[in-house]
C-alpha positions in Angstrom: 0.0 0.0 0.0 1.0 3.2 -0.4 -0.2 7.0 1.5 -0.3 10.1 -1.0 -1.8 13.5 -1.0 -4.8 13.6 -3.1 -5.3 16.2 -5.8 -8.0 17.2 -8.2 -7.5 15.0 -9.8 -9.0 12.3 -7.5 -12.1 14.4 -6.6 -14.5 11.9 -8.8 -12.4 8.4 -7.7 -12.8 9.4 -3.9 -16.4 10.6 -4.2 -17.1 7.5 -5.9 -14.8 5.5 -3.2 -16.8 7.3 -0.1 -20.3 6.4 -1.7 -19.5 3.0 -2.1 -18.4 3.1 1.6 -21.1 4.5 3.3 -24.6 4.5 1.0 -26.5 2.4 -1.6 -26.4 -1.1 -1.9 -22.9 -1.4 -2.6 -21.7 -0.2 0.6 -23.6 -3.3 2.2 -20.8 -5.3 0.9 -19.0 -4.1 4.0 -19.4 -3.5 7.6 -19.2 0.3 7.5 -22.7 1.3 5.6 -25.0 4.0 6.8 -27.5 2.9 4.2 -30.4 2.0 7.0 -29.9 5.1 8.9 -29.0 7.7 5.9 -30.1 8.0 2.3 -28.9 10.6 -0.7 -25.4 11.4 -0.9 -22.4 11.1 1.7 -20.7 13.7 -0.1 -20.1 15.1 -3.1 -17.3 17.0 -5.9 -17.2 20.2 -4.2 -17.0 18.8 -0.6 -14.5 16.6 -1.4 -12.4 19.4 -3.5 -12.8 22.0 -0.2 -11.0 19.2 2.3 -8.7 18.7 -0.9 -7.4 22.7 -1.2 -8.0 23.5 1.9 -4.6 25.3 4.0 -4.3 22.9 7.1 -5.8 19.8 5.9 -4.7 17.1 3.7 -7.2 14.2 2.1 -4.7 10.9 2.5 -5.4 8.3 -0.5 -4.4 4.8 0.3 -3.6 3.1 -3.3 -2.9 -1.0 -4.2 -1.3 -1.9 -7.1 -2.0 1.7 -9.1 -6.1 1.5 -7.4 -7.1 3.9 -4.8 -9.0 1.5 -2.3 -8.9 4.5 0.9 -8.8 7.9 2.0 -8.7 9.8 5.3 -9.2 13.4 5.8 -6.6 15.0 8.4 -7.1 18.7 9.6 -4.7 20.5 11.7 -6.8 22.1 14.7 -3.8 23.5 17.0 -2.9 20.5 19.4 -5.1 18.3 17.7 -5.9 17.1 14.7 -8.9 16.2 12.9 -9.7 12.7 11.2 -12.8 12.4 8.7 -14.0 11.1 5.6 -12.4 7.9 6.1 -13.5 5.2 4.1 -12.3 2.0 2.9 -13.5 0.0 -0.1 -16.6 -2.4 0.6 -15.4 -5.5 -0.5 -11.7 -4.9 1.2 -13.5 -4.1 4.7 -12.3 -6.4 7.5 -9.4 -7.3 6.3 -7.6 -5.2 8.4 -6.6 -2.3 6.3 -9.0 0.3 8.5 -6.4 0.1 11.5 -3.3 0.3 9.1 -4.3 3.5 7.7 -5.8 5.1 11.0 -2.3 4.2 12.4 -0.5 5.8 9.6 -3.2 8.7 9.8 -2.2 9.0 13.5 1.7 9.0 12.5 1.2 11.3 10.4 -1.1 14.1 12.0 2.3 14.0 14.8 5.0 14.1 12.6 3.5 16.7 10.3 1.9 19.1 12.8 3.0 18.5 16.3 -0.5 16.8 16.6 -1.0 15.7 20.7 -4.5 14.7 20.2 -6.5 13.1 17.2 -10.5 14.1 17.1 -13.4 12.8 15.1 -17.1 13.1 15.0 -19.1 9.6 14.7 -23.1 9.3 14.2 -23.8 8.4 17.8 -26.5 5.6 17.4 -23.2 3.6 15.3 -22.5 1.4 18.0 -20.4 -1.1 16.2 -18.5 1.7 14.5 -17.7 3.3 17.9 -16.6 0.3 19.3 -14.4 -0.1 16.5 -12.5 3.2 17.3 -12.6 2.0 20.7 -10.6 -0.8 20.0 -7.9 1.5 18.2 -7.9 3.8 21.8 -10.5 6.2 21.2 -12.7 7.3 24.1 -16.4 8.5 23.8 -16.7 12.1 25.1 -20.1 12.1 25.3 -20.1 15.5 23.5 -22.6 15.8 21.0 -23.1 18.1 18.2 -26.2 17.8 15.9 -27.0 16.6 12.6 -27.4 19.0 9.9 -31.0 17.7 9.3 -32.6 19.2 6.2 -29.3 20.2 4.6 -29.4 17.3 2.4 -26.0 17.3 1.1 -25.1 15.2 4.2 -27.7 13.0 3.5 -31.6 11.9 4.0 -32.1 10.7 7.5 -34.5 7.8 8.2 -35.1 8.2 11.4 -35.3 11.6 14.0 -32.4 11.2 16.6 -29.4 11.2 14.8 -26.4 13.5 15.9 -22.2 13.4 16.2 -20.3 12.4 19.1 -16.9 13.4 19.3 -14.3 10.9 20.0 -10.8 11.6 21.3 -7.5 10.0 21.3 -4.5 11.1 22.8 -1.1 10.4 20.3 1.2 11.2 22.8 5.1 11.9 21.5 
């Protein structure tokens, strides 16, 4: 495998990479779908291409033999940094690729910014996706922020009591 910096050039691959991950039928191939909880889009072009230009962040792609098959989004936020849009291909999911790149995420937010802490946002009511980042040493905060209902280019909800809890993970030195 190896880490890049995505470009522009990536916008449609990683859009298409994210979808798969998270909605439609095709992201039931693996474990990380929001498809029973979230319809509509995940993201799109222009979100993806703001995390791409923007000063402070960086979009990691993870590529296999010439194929992007992940990405991460890190965003320097002073002592922390943040970690979004992660998403690994469907039918590569449990295979144990998800704790290689959040490792190499986590090397990375250090070595490039001085990063002390790593943050993320999760849909609260995903359990078994929380427990995940558990396992990795991430610790529920209990701090909620949420969901941009009615805004739907973060998606359709199915059901009323959906918002993000912000997870926490200290990287040490």
């Amino acid at each position: 495998m190896t880490f890049r910096d995505a470009t522009g050039a990536d916008v449609d691959v990683l859009v298409a990479l994210i979808e798969s991950a998270y909605r439609g039928d095709s992201s039931r191939a693996g474990w990380t779908t929001e498809a029973d909880i979230l319809e509509g889009q995940r993201t799109d072009p222009d979100g993806v291409r703001e995390v791409v230009e923007a000063p402070d962040s960086r979009l990691l792609v993870v590529e296999r033999d010439g194929r992007v098959i992940a990405c991460c989004q890190l965003e320097h936020r002073g002592e922390a940094a943040y970690f979004g849009m992660f998403a690994v291909s469907p039918e590569l999911q449990g295979a144990g690729l998800g704790k290689v790149i959040i490792a190499e995420a986590e090397r990375t937010a250090r070595a490039q910014w001085g990063a002390r802490q790593m943050q993320m946002t999760v849909i609260s009511v995903r359990e078994d996706l929380i427990a995940w980042y558990e396992r990795r040493g991430y610790r529920r905060t209990g701090e909620m922020t949420p969901f941009p209902y009615g805004d739907e280019r973060f998606g359709i909800p199915q059901r009323d009591d959906l918002q993000f809890e912000l997870l926490v993970k200290p990287l040490g030195d």
